[in-house]
PASEBA-1860 file (N, C-alpha, C; in nm, 3 decimals):
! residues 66
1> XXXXXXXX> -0.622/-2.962/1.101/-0.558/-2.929/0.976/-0.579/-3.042/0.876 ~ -0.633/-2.987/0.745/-0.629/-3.101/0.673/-0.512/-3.123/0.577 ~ -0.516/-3.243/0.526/-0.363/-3.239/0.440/-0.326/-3.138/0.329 ~ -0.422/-3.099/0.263/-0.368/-2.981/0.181/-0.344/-2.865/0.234 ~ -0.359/-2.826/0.366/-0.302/-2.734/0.467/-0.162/-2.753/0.469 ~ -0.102/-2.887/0.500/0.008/-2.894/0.531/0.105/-2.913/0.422 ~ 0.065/-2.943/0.306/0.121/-2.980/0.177/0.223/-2.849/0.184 ~ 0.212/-2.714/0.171/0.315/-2.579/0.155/0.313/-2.546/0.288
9> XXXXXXXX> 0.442/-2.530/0.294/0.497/-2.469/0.391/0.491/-2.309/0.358 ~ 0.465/-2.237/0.522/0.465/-2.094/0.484/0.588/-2.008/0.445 ~ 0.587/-1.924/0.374/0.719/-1.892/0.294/0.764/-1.776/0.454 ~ 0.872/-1.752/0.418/0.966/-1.710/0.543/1.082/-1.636/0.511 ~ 1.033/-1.478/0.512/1.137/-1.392/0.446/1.269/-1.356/0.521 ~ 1.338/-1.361/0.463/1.532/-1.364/0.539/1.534/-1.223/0.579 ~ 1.444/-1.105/0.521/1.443/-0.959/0.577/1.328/-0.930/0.633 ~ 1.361/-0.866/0.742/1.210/-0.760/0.791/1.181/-0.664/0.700
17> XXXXXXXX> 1.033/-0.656/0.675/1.034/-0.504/0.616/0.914/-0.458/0.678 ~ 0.907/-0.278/0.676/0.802/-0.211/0.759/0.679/-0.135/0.662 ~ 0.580/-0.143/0.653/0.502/-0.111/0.599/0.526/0.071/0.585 ~ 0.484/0.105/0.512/0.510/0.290/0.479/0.422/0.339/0.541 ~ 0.407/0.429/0.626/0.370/0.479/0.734/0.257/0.636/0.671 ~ 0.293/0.643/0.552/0.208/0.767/0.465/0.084/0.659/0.365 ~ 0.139/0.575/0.315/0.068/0.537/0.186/-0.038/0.387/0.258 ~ 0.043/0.324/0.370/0.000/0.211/0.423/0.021/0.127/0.332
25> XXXXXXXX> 0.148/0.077/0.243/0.201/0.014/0.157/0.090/-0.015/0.066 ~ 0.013/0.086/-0.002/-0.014/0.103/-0.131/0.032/0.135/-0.207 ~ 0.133/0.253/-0.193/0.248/0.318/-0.296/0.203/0.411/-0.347 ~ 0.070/0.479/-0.281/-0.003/0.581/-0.372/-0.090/0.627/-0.262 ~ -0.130/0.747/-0.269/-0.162/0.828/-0.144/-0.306/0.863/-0.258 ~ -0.411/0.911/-0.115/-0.533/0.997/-0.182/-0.504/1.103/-0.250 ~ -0.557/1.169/-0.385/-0.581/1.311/-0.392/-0.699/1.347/-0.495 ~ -0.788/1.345/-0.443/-0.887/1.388/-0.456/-0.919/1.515/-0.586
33> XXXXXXXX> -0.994/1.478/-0.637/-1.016/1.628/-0.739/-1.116/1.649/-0.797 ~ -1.199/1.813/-0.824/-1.348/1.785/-0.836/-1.328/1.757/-0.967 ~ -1.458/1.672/-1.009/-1.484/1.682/-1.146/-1.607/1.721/-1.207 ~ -1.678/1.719/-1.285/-1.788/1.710/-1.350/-1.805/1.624/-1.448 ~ -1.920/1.521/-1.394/-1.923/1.411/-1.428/-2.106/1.370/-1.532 ~ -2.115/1.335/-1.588/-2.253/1.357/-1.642/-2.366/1.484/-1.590 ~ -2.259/1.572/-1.603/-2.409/1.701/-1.561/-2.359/1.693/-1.391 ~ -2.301/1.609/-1.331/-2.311/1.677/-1.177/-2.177/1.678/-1.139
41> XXXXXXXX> -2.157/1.762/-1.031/-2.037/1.719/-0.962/-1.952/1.644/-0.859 ~ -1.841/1.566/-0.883/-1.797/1.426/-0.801/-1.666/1.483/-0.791 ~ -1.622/1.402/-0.645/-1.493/1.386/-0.658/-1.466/1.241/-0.760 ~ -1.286/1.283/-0.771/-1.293/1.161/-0.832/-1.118/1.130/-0.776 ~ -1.089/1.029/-0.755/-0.953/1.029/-0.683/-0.835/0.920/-0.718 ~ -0.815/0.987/-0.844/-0.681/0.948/-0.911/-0.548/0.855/-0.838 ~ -0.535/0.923/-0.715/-0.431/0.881/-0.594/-0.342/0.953/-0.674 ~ -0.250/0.933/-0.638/-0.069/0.970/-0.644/0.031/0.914/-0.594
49> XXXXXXXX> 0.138/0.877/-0.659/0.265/0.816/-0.611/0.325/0.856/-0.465 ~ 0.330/0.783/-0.371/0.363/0.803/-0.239/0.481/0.909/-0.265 ~ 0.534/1.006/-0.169/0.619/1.063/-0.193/0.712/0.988/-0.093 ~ 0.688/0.961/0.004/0.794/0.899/0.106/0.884/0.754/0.093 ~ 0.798/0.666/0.025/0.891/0.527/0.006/0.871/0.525/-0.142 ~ 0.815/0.611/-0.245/0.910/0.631/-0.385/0.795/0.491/-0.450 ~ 0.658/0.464/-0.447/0.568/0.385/-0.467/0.595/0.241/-0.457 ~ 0.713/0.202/-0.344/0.766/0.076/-0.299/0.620/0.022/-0.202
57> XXXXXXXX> 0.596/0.088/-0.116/0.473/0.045/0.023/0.534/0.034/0.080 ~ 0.697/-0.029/0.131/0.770/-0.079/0.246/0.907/-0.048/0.225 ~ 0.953/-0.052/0.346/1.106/0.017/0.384/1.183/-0.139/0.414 ~ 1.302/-0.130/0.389/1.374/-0.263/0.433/1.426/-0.222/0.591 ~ 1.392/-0.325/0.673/1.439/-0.305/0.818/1.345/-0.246/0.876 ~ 1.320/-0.235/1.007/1.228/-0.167/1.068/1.254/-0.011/1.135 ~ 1.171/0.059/1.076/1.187/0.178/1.045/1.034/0.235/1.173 ~ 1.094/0.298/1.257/1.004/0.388/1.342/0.925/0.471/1.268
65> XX> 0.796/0.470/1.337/0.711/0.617/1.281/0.755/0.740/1.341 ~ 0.813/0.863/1.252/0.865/0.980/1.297/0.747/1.051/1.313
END
């Protein structure tokens, strides 16, 4: 380890939290949609606001996958 390794200490959160189990704490899910794009056709994929954790990514406490 060199000394600017040790200079910060790693930060150390007082809560657990669980990653969102739909979005994978992006906060926004795929959705896909065709388009037409210079003469051809593409998807193109906007995403969308997670519906399950409300575009947070994570739940406070640890939360099972249902």
């Amino acid at each position: 380890m060199g000394d600017d390794e040790r200079d910060g200490d790693p930060e150390v959160v007082d809560r657990v939290h669980t990653v969102c189990h739909l979005c994978g704490g992006g906060g926004v899910v795929a959705d896909p949609k065709l388009a037409v794009v210079a003469g051809q056709a593409r998807l193109i994929d906007n995403g969308r606001p997670c519906s399950h954790c409300g575009t947070v990514g994570q739940f406070p406490g640890i939360v099972p996958p249902v």
